[in-house]
C-alpha positions as CSV (number, residue, x, y, z in Angstrom):
1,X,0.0,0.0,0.0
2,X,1.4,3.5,-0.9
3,X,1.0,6.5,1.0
4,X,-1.5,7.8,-1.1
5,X,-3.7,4.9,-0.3
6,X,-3.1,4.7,3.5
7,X,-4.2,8.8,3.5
8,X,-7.4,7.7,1.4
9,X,-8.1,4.9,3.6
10,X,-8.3,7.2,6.7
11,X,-9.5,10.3,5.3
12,X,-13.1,11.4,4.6
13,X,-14.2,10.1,1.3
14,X,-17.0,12.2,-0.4
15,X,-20.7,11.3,-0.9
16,X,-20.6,11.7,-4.6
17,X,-17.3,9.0,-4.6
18,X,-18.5,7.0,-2.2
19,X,-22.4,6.5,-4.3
20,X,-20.8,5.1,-6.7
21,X,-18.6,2.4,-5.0
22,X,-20.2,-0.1,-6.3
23,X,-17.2,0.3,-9.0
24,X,-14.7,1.3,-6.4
25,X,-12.3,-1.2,-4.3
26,X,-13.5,0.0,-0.6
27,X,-11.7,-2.1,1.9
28,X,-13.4,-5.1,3.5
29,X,-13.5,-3.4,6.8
30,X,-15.7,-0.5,5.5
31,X,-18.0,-2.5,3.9
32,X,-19.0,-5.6,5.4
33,X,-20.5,-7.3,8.8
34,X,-21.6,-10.7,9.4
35,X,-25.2,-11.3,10.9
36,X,-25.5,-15.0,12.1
37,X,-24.9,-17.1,8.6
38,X,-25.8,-14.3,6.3
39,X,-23.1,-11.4,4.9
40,X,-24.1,-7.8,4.3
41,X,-21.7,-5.5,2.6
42,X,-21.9,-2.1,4.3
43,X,-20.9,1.2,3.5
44,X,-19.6,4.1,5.7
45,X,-19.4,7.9,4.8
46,X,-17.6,8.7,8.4
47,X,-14.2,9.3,9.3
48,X,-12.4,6.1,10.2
49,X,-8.8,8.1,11.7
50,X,-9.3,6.0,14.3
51,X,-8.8,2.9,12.3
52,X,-5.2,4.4,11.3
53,X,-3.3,1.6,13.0
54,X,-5.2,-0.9,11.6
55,X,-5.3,0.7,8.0
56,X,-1.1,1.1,8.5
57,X,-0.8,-2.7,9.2
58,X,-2.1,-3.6,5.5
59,X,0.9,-2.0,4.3
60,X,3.4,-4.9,3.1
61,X,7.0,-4.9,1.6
62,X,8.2,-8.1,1.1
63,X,10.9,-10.1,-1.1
64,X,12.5,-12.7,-3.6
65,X,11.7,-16.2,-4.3
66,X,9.3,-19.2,-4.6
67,X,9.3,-22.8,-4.9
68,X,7.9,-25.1,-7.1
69,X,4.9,-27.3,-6.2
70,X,3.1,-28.8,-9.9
71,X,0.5,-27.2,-11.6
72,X,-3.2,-27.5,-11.2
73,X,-3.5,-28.6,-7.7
74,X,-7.1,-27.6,-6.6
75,X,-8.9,-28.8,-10.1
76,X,-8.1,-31.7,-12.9
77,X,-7.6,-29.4,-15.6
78,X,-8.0,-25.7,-16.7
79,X,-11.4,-26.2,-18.3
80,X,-12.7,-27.7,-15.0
81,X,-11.3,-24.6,-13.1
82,X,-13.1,-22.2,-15.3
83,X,-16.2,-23.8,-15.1
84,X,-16.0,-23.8,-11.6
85,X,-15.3,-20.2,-10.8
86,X,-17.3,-18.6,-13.8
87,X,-20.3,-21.0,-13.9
88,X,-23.1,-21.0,-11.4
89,X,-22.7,-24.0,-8.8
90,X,-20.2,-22.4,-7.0
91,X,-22.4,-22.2,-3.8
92,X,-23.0,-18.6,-3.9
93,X,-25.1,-18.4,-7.1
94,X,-28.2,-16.0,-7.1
95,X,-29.6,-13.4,-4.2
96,X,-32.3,-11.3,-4.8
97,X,-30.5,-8.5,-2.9
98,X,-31.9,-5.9,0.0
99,X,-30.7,-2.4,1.2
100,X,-31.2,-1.2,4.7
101,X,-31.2,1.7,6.0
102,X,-29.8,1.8,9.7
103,X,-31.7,4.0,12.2
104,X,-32.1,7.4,13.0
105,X,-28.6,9.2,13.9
106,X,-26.6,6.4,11.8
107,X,-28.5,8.0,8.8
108,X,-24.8,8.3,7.1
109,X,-24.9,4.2,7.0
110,X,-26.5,2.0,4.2
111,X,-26.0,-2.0,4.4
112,X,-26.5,-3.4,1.0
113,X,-27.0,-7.1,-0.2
114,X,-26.8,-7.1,-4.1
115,X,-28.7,-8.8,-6.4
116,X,-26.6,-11.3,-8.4
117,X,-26.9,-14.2,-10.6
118,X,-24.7,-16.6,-12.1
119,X,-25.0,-18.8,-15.0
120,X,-23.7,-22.0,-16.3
121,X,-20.4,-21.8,-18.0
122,X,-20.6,-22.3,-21.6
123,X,-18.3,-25.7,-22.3
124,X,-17.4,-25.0,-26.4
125,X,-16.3,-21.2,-25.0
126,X,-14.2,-22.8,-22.2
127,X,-12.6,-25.4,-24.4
128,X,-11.8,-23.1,-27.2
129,X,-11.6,-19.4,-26.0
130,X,-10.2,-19.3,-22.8
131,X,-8.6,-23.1,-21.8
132,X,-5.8,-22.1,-24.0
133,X,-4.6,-19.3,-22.3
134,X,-4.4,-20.8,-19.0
135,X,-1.2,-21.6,-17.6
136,X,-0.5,-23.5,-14.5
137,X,2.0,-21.9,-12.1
138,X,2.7,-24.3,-9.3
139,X,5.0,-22.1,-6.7
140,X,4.8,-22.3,-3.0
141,X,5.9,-20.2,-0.4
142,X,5.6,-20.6,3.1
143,X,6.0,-18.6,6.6
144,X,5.1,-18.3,10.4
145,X,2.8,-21.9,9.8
146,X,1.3,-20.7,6.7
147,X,1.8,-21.9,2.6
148,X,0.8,-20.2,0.0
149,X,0.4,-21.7,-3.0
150,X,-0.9,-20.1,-6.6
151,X,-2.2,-23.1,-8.7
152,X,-3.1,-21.6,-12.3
153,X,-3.5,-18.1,-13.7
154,X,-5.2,-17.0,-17.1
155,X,-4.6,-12.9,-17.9
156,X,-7.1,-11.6,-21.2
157,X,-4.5,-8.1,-22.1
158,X,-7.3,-6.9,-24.4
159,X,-9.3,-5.4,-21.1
160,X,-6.2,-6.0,-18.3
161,X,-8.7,-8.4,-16.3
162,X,-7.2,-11.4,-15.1
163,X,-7.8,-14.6,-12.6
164,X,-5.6,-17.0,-10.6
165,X,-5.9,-19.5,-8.4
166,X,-4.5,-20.9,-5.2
167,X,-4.5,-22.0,-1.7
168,X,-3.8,-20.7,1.5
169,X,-2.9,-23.9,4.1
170,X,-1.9,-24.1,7.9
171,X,-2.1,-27.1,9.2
172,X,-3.2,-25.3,12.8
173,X,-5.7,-23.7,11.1
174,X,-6.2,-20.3,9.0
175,X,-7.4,-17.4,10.8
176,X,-11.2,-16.0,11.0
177,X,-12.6,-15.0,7.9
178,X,-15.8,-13.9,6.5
179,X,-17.8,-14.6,3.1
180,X,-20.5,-12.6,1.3
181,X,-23.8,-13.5,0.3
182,X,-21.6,-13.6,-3.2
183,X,-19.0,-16.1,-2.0
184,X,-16.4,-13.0,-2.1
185,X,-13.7,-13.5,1.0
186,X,-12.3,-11.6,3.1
187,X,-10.5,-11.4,6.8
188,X,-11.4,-8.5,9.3
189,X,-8.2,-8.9,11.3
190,X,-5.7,-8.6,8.1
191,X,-5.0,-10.1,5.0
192,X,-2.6,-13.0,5.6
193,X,-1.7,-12.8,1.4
194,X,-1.2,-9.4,-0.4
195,X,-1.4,-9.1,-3.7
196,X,0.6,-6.3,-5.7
197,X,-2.4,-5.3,-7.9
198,X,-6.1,-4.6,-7.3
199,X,-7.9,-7.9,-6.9
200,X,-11.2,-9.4,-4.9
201,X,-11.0,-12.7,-3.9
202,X,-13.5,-15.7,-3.8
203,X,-14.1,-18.7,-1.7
204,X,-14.0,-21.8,-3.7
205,X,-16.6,-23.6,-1.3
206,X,-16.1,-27.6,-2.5
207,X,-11.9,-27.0,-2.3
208,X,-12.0,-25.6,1.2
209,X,-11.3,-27.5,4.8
210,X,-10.6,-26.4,7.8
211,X,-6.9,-26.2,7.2
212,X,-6.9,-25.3,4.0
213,X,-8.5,-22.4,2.1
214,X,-9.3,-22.1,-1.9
215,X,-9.5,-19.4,-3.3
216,X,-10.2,-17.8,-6.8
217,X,-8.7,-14.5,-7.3
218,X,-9.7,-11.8,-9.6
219,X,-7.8,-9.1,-10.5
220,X,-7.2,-5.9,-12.6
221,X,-3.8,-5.3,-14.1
222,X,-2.3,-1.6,-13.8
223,X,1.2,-1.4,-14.8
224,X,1.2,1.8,-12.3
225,X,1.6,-1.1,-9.3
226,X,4.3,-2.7,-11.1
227,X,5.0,-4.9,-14.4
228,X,4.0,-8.4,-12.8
229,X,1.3,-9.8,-11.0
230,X,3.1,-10.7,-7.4
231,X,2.0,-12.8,-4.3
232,X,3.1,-12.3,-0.7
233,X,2.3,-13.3,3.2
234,X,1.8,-10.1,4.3
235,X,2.5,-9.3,8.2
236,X,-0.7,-10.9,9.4
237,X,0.3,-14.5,8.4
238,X,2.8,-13.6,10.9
239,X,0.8,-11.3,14.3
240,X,-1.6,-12.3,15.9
241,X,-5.0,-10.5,15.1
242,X,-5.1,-9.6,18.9
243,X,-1.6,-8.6,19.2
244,X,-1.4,-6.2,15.9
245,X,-3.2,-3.1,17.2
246,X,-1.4,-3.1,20.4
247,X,2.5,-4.2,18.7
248,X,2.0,-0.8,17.0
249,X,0.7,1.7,19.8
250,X,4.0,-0.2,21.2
251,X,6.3,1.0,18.3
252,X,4.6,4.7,17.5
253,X,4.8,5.1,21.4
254,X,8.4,4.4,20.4
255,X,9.0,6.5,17.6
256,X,8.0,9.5,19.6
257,X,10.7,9.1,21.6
258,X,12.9,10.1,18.8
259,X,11.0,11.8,16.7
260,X,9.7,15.1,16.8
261,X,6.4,16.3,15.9
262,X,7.5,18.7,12.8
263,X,9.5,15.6,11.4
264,X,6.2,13.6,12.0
265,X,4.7,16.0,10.0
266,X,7.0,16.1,6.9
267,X,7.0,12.5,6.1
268,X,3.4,13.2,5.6
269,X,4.0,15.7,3.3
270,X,6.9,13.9,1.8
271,X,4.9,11.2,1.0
272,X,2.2,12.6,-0.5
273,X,2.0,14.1,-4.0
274,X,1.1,18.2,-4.1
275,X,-2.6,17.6,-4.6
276,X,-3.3,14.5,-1.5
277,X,-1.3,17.0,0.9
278,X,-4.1,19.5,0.1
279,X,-6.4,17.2,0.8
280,X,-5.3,16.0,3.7
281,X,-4.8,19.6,5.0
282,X,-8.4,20.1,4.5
283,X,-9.9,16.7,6.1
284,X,-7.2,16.4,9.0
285,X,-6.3,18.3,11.8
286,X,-2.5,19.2,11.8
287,X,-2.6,17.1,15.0
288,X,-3.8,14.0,13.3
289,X,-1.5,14.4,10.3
290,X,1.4,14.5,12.7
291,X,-0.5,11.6,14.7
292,X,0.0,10.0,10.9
293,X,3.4,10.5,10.3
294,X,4.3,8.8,13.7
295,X,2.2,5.6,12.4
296,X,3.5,5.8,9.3
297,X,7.4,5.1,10.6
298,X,6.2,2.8,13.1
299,X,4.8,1.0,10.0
300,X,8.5,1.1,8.6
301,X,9.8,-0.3,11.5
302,X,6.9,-3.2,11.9
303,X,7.5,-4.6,8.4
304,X,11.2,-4.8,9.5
305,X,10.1,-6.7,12.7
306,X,7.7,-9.0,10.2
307,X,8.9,-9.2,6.4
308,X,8.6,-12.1,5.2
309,X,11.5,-13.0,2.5
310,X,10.1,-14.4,-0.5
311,X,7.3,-14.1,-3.2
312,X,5.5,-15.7,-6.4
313,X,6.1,-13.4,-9.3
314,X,3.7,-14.4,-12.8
315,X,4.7,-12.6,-15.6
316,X,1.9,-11.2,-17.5
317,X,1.9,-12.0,-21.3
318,X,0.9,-8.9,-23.6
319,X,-0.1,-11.5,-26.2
320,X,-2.7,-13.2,-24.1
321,X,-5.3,-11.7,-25.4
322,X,-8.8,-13.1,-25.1
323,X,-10.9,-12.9,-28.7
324,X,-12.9,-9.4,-28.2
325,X,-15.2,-6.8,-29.7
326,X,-14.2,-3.4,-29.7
327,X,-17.4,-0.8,-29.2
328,X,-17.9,3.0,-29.6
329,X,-15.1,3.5,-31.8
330,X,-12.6,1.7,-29.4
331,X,-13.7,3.4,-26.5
332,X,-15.8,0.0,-25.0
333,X,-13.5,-3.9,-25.3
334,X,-15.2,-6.7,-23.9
335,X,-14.1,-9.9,-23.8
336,X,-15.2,-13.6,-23.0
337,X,-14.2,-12.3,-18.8
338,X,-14.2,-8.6,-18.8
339,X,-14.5,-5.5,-20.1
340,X,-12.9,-1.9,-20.7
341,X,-14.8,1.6,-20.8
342,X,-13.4,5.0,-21.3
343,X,-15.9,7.0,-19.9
344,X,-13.9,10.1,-21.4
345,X,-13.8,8.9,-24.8
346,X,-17.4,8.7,-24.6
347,X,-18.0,11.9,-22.8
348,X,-19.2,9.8,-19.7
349,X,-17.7,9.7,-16.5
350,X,-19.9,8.3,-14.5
351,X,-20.7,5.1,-15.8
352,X,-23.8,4.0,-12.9
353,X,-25.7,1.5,-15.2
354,X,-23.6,-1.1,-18.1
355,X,-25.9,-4.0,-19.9
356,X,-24.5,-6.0,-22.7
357,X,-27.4,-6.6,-24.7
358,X,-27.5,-9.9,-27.2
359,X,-28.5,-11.1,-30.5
360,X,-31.4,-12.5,-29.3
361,X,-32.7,-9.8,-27.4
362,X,-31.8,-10.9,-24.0
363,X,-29.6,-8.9,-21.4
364,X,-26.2,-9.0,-18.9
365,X,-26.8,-6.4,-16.7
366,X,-23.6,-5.9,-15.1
367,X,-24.6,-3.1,-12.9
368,X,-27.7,-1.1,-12.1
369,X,-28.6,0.3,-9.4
370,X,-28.1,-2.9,-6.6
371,X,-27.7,-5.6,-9.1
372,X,-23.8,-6.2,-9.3
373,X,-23.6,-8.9,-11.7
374,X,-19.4,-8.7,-11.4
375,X,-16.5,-10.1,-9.6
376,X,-13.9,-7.0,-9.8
377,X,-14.9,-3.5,-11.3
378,X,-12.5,-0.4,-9.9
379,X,-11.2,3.1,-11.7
380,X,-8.1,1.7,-13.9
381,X,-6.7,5.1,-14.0
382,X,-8.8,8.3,-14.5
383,X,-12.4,7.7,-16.0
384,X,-11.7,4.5,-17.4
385,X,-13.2,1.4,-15.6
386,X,-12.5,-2.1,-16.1
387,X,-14.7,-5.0,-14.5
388,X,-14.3,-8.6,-14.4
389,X,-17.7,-10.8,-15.1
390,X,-19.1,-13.6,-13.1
391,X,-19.8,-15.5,-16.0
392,X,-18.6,-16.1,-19.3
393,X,-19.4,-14.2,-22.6
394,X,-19.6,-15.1,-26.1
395,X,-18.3,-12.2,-27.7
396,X,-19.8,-12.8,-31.2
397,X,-23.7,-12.7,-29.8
398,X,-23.5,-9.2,-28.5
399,X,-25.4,-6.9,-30.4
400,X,-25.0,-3.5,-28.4
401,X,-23.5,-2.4,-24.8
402,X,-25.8,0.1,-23.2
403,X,-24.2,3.0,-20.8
404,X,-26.4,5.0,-18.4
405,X,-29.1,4.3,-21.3
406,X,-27.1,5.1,-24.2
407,X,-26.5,2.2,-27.0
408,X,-23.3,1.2,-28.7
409,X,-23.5,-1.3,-31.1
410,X,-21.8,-4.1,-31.8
């Protein structure tokens, strides 16, 4: 995590961002809360500065190398993978969705369930689109009880969407974690792997045990966060969920020891670009910036304490493209997985409702008001929005994709 994504994590984001964040990647902890067996994925507008210590902890630097372990571990073969994670028997298959409201003086606090719905993968697509392009990957790495295994990866470069697969193992267990209505995974005390680019990850139900988690992983390529797509055990493969929180008070409590309060305040500003530093000068007091720059090198020091040494590094192929339509004079690219929009190539930047509409008159919505019919959909860079499917496409029956009500054919 850079600087610029610790500030946004514990700064106030706006309304107008935050009602669209459906398409946004909001952190686990701001949007989701377990009540009894069922998952709700909630969304705040408040501060959270005083989750700073926990938002600093996600923060990972780690190094070098992997080893092998054999390819396609968790399914017989690539086409039996995809089937499994695109079709519609993976457990967490349909909702009809609800949105609550919470009471009176929490007014700034909406829990939403989406309406979803997945549907059998199409074999002859498998086979011939995408089975080809999947390439098994077979490293291990393993720390502090954990293993960390990815099993097969498949990358479509004609929208930068891309999906892999592994397992997380410890034979003493894996720490709490919780699952949405949608099957999408997360764990409130930390994520014990990081992964270098923008991904949401999914349970695969029928592959997990108690000791052993499987997991499908989709993700959205931005050369920004590096040239590969790279794995890690972050910090909390290593701490104790109870013992994180209170290592760092330990190690800022430290820091201020040595450090004064204007040096606090400059790696602050040193870290952040002209434009965040404005921001944060008008969302944070100048006592909770410092308060941030004292977190931010007892950060530094914690991943010394708890840096794991190696990595998996996949090298994404250029070439790998899936076969794909190009829309609205380039500006729309959808694929068998995913698709690409430039909203400013098509004078539209917001982007609230997308449908892919087919030859025989029936409809994908992907996203319309609480129906989020996707697995991964953020900002790529500025107005253009990439989103990973829950199913997959053929290409050749689309007739038009409609944006916020306008059509562009096929």
């Amino acid at each position: 995590m850079t600087r610029e994504d610790l500030f946004l994590a514990i700064g106030e984001a706006s309304e107008s961002r935050l009602a669209r964040s459906e398409w946004t990647a909001v952190s686990p902890s701001q949007k989701t809360q377990m009540e009894g067996q069922n998952m709700k994925k909630t969304i705040s507008f408040k501060r959270v500065i005083h989750n700073v210590l926990v938002a600093a902890l996600i923060v990972s630097m780690l190094a070098v190398t992997a080893l092998a372990a054999g390819g396609f571990l968790i399914f017989d073969n690539p086409a039996q993978m995809l089937s499994a994670v695109f079709g519609n028997e993976t457990g967490y298959d349909i909702s009809e969705g609800s949105i609550t409201h919470l009471p009176e003086g929490e007014s700034d606090m909406i829990i939403v369930e989406p309406t979803f719905e997945r549907v059998p993968a199409d074999e002859t697509l498998v086979k011939e689109e995408l089975e080809p392009l999947v390439e098994a990957v077979g490293q291990s790495i393993s720390w502090y009880g954990y293993t960390l295994t990815v099993d097969a990866h498949i990358y479509d470069a004609a929208t930068g969407c891309g999906l892999l697969t592994y397992t997380l193992e410890n034979p003493d267990g894996i720490k709490p974690y919780e699952v949405h209505s949608d099957g999408e995974i997360w764990f409130p005390g930390g994520e014990p792997v990081y992964c270098s680019q923008s991904a949401n990850n999914f349970i695969i139900q029928e592959k997990t045990t108690d000791t052993s988690l499987a997991i499908a992983c989709y993700y959205q390529y931005n050369a920004a966060r590096g040239g590969h797509l790279e794995l890690e055990l972050s910090q909390w493969a290593a701490v104790n969920n109870s013992d994180s929180e209170r290592i760092l008070e330990e190690l800022v409590a430290e820091v201020k020891k040595n450090v004064t309060a204007e040096e606090a305040y400059r790696v602050v500003k040193d870290g952040l670009d002209e434009e965040s530093f404005a921001m944060a000068l008008e969302t944070m007091t100048e006592e909770e910036i410092i308060e941030q720059g004292y977190v931010e090198l007892a950060c530094d020091e914690f991943n010394r304490l708890y840096e794991c040494n190696d990595k998996i590094v996949i090298d994404l192929n250029a070439q790998s493209e899936l076969k794909h339509v190009a829309l609205a004079d380039g500006a729309v690219t959808v694929s068998a997985i995913a698709m690409r929009i430039d909203g400013n190539a098509l004078n539209n930047t917001k982007l609230d409702s997308v449908r892919i509409r087919y030859t025989d008159g029936s409809e994908y919505v992907i996203s319309e008001d609480y129906t989020l019919n996707y697995t991964y959909a953020s900002w790529k860079e500025a107005d253009v929005l990439t989103i990973s499917f829950n199913r997959i496409i053929d290409v050749e029956k689309i007739a038009a994709v409609i944006i916020d009500g306008v059509e562009y054919p096929a």
